[in-house]
C-alpha positions in Angstrom: -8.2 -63.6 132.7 -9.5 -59.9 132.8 -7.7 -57.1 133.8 -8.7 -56.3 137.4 -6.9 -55.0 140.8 -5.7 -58.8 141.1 -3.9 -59.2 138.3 -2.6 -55.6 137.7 0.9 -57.4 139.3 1.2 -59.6 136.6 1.5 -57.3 133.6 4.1 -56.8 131.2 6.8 -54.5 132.5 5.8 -51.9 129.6 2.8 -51.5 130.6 2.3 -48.6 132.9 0.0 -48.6 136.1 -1.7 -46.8 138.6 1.5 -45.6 141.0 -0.7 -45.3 144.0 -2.9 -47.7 146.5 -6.5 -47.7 144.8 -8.0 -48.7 148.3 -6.6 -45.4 149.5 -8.3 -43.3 147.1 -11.9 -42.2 148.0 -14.2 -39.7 145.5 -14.0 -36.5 145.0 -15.7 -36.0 141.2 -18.7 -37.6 140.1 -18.5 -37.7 136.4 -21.9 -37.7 133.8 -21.5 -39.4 130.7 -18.5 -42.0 131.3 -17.8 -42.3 127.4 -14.2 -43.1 125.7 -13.3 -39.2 126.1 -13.9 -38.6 129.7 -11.4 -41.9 129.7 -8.9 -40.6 127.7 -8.7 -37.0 128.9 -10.0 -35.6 132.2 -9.6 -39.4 133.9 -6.3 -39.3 132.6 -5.1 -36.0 134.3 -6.8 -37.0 137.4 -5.1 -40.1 137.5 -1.2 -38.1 137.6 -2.8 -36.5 140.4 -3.7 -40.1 142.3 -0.8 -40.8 141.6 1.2 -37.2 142.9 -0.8 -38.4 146.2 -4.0 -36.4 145.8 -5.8 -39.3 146.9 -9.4 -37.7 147.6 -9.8 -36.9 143.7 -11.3 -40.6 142.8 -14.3 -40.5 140.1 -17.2 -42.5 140.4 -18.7 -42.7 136.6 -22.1 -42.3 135.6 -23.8 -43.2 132.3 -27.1 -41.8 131.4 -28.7 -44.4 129.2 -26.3 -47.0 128.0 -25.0 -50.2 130.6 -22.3 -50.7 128.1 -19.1 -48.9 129.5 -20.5 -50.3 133.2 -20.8 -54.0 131.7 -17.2 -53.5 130.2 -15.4 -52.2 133.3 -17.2 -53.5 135.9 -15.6 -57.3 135.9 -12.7 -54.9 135.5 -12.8 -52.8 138.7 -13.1 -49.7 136.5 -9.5 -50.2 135.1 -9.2 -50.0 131.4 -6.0 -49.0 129.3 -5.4 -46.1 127.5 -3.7 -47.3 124.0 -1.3 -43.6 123.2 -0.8 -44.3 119.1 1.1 -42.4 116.8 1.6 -44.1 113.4 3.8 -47.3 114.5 4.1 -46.7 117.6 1.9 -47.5 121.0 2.4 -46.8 124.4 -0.2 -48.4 127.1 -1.3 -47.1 129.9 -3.8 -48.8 132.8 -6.2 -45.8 134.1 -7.1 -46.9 137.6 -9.0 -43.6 138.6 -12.5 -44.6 137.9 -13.2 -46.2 141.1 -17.2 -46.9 140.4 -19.8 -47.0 137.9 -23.2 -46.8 137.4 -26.2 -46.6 135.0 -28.4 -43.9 136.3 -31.7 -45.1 134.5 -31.3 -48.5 136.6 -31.0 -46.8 140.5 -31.1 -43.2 140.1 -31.6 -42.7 143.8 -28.0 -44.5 144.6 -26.3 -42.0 142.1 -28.4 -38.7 144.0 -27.3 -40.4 147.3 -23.2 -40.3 145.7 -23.8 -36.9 144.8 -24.9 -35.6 147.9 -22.2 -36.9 149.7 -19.9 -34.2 151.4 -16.6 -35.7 150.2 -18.3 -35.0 146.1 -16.8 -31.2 145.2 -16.7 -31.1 141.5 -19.5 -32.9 139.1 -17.9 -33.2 135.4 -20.2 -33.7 132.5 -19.1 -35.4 128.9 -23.0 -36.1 127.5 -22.5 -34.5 123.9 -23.9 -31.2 123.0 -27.3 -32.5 122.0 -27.8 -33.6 125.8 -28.2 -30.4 126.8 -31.6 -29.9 125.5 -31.5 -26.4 124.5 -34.0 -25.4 121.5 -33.3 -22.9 118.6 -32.5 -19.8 120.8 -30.2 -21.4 123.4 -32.7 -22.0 126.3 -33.6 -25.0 128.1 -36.6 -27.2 125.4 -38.8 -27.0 128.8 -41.0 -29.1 126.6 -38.8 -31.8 126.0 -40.3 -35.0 127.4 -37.3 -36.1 129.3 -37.6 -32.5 131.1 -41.4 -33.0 131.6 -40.7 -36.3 133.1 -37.6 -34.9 135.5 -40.2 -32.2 137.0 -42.6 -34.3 137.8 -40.8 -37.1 139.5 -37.3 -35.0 140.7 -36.6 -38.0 142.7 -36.2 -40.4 139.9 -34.2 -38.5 137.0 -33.6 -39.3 133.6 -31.2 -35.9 132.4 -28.3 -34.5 133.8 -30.3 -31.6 134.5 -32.4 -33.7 136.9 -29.3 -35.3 138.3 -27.7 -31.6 139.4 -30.3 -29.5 140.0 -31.9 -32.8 142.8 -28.3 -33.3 144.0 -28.2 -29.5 144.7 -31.5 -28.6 145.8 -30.5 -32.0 148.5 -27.4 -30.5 149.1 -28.6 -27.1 150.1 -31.4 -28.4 152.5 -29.1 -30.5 154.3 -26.3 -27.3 154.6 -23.8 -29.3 152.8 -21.8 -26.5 150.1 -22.5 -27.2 146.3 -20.6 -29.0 144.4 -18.8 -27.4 141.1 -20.1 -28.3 138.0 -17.6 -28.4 135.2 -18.7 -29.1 131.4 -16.3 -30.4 129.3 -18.5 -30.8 126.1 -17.7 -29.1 123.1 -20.3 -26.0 123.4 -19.1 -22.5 123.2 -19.0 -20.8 126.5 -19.6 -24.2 128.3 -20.2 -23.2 131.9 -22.6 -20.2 130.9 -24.7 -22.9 129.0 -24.5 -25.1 131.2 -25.3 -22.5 134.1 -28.7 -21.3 132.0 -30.1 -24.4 131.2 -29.4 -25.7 134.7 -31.1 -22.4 136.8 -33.7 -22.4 134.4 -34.5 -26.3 134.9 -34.3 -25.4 138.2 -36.5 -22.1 138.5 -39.3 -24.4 136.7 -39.2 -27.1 139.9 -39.1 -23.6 142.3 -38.1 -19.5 141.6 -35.9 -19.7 144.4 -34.0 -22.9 143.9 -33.5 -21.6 140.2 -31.9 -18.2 141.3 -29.9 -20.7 144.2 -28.0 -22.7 141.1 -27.7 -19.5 139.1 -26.3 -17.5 141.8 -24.5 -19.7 144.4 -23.3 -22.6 142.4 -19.8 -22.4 140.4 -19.9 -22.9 136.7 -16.6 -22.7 135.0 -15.8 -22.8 131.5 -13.5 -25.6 130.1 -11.6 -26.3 126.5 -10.8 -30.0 126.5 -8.9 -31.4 123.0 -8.0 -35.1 122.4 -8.5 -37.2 119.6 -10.2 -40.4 120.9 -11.4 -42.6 117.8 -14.3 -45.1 118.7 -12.7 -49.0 120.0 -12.2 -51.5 117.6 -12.7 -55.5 118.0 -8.6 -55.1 116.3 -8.3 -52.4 119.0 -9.1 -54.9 122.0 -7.6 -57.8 120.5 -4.1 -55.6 120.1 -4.3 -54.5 123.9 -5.4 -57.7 125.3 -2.3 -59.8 123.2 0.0 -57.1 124.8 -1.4 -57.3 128.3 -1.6 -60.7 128.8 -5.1 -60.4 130.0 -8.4 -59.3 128.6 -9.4 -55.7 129.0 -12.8 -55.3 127.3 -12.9 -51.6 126.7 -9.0 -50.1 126.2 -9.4 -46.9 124.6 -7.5 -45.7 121.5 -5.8 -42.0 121.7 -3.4 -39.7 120.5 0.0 -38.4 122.2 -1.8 -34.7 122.3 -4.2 -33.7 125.1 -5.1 -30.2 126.3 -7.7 -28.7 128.8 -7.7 -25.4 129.7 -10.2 -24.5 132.6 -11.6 -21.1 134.2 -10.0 -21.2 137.8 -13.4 -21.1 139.9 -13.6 -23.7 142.0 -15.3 -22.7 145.7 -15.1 -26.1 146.8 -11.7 -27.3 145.6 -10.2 -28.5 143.0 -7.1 -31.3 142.0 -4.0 -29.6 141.1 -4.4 -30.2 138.0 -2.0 -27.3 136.5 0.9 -29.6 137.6 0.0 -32.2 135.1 -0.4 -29.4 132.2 -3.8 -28.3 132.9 -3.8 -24.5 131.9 -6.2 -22.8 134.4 -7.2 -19.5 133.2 -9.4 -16.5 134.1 -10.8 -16.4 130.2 -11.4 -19.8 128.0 -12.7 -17.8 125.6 -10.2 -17.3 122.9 -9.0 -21.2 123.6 -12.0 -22.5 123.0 -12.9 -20.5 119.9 -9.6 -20.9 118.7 -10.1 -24.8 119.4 -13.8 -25.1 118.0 -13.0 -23.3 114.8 -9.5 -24.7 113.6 -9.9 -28.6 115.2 -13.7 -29.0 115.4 -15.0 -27.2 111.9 -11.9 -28.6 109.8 -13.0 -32.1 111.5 -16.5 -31.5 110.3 -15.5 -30.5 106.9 -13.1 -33.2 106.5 -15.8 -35.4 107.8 -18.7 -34.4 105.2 -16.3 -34.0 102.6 -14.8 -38.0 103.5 -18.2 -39.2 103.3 -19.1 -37.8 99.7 -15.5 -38.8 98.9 -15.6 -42.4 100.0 -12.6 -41.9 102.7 -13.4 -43.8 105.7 -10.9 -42.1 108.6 -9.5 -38.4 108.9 -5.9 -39.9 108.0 -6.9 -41.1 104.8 -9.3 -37.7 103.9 -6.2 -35.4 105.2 -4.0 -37.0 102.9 -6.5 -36.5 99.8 -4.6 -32.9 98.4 -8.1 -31.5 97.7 -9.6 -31.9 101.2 -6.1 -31.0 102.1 -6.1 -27.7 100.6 -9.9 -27.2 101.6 -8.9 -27.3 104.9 -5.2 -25.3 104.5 -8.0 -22.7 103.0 -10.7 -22.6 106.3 -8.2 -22.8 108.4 -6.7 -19.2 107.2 -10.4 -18.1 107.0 -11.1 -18.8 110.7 -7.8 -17.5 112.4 -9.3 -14.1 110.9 -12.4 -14.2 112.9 -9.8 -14.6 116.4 -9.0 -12.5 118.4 -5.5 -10.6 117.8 -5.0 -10.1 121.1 -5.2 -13.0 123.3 -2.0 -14.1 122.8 -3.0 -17.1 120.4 -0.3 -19.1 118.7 -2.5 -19.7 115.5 0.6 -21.1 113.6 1.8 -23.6 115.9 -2.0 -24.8 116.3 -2.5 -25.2 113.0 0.8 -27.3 112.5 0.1 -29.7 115.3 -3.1 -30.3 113.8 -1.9 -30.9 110.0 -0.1 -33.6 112.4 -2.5 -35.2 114.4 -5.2 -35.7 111.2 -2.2 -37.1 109.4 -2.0 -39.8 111.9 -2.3 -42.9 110.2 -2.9 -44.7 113.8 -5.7 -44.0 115.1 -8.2 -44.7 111.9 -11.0 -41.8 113.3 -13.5 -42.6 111.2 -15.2 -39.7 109.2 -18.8 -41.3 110.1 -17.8 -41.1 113.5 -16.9 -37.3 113.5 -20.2 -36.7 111.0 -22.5 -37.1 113.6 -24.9 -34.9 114.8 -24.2 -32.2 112.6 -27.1 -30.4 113.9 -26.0 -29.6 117.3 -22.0 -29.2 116.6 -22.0 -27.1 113.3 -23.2 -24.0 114.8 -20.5 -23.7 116.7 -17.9 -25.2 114.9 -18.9 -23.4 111.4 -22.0 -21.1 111.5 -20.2 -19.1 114.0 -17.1 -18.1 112.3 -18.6 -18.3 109.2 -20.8 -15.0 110.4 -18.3 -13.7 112.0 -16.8 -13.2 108.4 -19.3 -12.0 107.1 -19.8 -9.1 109.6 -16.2 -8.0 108.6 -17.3 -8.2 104.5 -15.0 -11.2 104.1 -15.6 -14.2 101.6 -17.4 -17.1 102.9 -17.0 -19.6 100.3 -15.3 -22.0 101.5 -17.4 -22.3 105.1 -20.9 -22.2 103.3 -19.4 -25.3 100.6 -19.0 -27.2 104.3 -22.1 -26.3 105.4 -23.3 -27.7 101.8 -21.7 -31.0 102.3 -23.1 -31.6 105.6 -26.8 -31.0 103.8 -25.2 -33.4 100.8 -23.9 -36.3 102.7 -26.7 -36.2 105.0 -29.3 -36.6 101.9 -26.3 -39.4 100.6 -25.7 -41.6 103.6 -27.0 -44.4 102.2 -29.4 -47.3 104.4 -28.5 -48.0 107.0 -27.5 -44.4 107.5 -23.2 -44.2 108.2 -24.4 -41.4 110.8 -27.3 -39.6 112.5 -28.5 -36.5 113.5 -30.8 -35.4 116.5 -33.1 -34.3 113.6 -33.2 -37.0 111.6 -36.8 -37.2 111.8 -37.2 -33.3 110.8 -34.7 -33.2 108.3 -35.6 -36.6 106.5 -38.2 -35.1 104.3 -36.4 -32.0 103.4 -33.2 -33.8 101.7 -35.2 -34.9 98.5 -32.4 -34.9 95.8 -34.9 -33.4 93.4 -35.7 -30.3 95.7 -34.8 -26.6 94.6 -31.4 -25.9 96.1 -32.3 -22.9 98.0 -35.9 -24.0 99.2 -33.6 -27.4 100.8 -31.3 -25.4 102.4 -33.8 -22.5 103.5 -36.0 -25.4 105.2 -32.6 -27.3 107.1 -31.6 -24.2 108.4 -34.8 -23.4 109.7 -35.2 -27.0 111.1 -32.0 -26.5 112.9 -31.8 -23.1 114.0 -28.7 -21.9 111.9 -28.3 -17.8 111.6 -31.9 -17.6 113.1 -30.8 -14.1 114.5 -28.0 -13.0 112.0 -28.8 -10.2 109.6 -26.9 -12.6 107.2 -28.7 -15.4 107.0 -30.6 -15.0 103.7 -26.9 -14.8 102.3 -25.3 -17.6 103.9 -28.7 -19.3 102.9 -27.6 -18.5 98.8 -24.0 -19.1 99.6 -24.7 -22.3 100.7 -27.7 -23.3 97.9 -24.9 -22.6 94.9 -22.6 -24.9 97.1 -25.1 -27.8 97.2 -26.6 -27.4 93.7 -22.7 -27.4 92.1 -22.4 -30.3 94.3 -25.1 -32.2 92.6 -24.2 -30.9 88.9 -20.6 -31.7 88.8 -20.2 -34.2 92.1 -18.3 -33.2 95.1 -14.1 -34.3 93.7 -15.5 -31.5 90.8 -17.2 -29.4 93.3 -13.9 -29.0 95.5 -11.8 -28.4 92.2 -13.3 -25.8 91.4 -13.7 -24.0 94.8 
């Protein structure tokens, strides 16, 4: 038997549920990109507000290509269980807030007709930083075929551009308000982003619609932080013996979550602060302090498991070189924060040394690795010039940004990750090719320092990185870092 509103009843008393009436609850937030994260973290905290009796706050779940999570959940009625692991022990919760779900590619106009509803107030995205289409300098790739294809047929879209900017544009004719639209990806400055690329999808449909989403419609920033590893066949089989019925998708999480949110909300919002939501005039320190200490030392540690044959974060934390490594950028990148904000670097940095030693969750490094192209700006090229603007060392972030170029070209066939660029960078990995020429050539291809005065540097910095990393092999290469 399947987990399902019928046999919710029957479960195990240990199991908690949804503490409200799910027929009660109608939607609030339509949600783009209904992946494992948006199920472990922002469906999470809306569910404590179900639950608090905030019953207008359901999500109706949207995936842009895949039918997967929809196949999963819908036999389900959307209810799945959140699996809360740290080391030996597991606490399980059933997530009832997800109370439809589609795949826009196979009705688009069903999910337009959902967001123009009235009752719709916020519109939550979770589609990766890659989905964004932006090209080298930030802007919308107007050339992108998916963009083409979204101007010339509004009514049948295939981006989350298309999605908003249709729903909005059919919102405003018919005088309902707009909707907030809330990014939750890992990009810096989220809602600005997300604001740009969204007018300026929008001023290419019509000039006036484009300045209508950049000036009327609300765009807040968000910092969202949970570790959610990808499900296991061990992972369902665990949750399903401990149910007593079969859930098809349970997601695997840590006891930490965080999300921190700029308060701008026209329409409404959930009261979300009740539930340890920190809403904030300024995400900006959070979410540098977030992409710089979690994101890059996941990247490094990722890269640097990969050369080092360690298949999860646990196991890589606990190697003392990749433990010292990231001790070392870790003090490197709480230099480049601000002094100011209030920041409590220490106490961050602790709980993280906590949650990568974890030995629970089993995130794998190839996981984490991919798409290096669209995360590592943020997560290393940022700080890394940052440094280098105050004359400060930047060993350590351009051997990262080394490994990435090393375990890319040494990811064996089938590769254990991708990148966007794949295509682009293929070629230019050659194990024989000149250190400097590879690494001028990637960081062309994907954009890295393309402004910075400093570029050339970090371009050196990080050829002597990779070629030490081909003389002497990467356990060597970290040695003698």
């Amino acid at each position: 038997m399947r987990l399902s509103n019928a046999t919710l009843a029957g479960l195990p008393a240990s199991v908690r549920r949804p503490a409200y009436a799910r027929n009660a609850v109608t939607p609030g937030i339509v949600h783009l990109g209904v992946g494992a994260f948006h199920r472990a973290h922002q469906a999470a905290y809306v569910d404590e507000c179900l639950a608090a009796g905030e019953t207008d706050w359901g999500i109706v779940g949207a995936s842009l290509r895949s039918a997967d999570t929809r196949d999963a959940l819908a036999p389900q009625d959307g209810l799945y269980t959140l699996a809360v692991r740290a080391d030996d022990r597991e606490e399980l919760i059933v997530i009832g807030a997800l109370l439809r779900l589609f795949v826009a590619p196979e009705d688009p106009a069903v999910l337009l007709d959902v967001m123009v509803d009235p009752a719709v107030r916020i519109v939550t995205l979770t589609v990766t930083e890659k989905a964004y289409l932006r090209n080298a300098t930030g802007d919308l790739d107007a050339d992108h075929p998916d963009i083409r294809a979204d101007l010339a047929a509004p009514a049948s879209p295939r981006t989350a551009h298309g999605f908003i900017v249709e729903a909005l544009a059919r919102r405003r004719a018919a005088g309902t308000p707009a909707f907030t639209v809330l990014s939750c990806d890992n990009l810096p400055n989220n809602g600005v982003t997300t604001r740009r690329v969204m007018a300026q999808f929008a001023a290419l449909r019509d000039p006036e619609l484009g300045c209508f989403v950049a000036e009327e419609v609300a765009f807040p920033s968000s910092m969202v932080d949970r570790i959610v590893p990808a499900t296991t066949d061990a992972d369902r089989a665990r949750v399903s013996a401990a149910l007593g019925l079969t859930d098809a998708w349970p997601v695997p999480t840590e006891p930490f979550m965080q999300w921190v949110v700029e308060d701008h909300f026209p329409a409404g919002r959930p009261d979300w602060e009740r539930f340890g939501v920190t809403m904030v005039e300024d995400v900006t320190p959070y979410e540098e302090m977030k992409l710089r200490l979690l994101n890059g030392a996941h990247s490094s540690i990722a890269y640097l498991g990969q050369l080092l044959g360690h298949e999860t974060v646990a196991d890589a934390f606990a190697d003392p070189a990749i433990r010292r490594f990231v001790d070392g950028i870790w003090q490197d990148f709480i230099a480049t924060l601000p002094a100011d904000a209030g920041l409590d670097t220490a106490d961050y940095i602790e709980r993280l040394a906590s949650r990568f030693a974890n030995t629970a969750l089993r995130h794998r490094t190839a996981q984490i690795a991919n798409d290096g192209s669209q995360k590592l700006p943020q997560r290393i090229v940022a700080a890394t010039l940052d440094r280098m603007d105050e004359g400060l060392g930047v060993d350590r972030s351009a051997f990262a940004l080394a490994t990435w170029i090393a375990a890319l070209a040494g990811r064996g066939t089938p590769p254990a990750f991708t990148d966007p660029l794949d295509a682009v960078l293929a070629p230019l990995l050659k194990a024989d090719g000149d250190p400097e020429v590879v690494v001028e050539a990637v960081f062309a291809a994907a954009g890295f320092a393309a402004a910075s005065p400093h570029r050339a540097a970090l371009v050196a910095k990080t050829a002597a990185a990779l070629a030490t990393l081909r003389d002497v092999g990467p356990a060597q290469a970290l040695a003698l870092l």
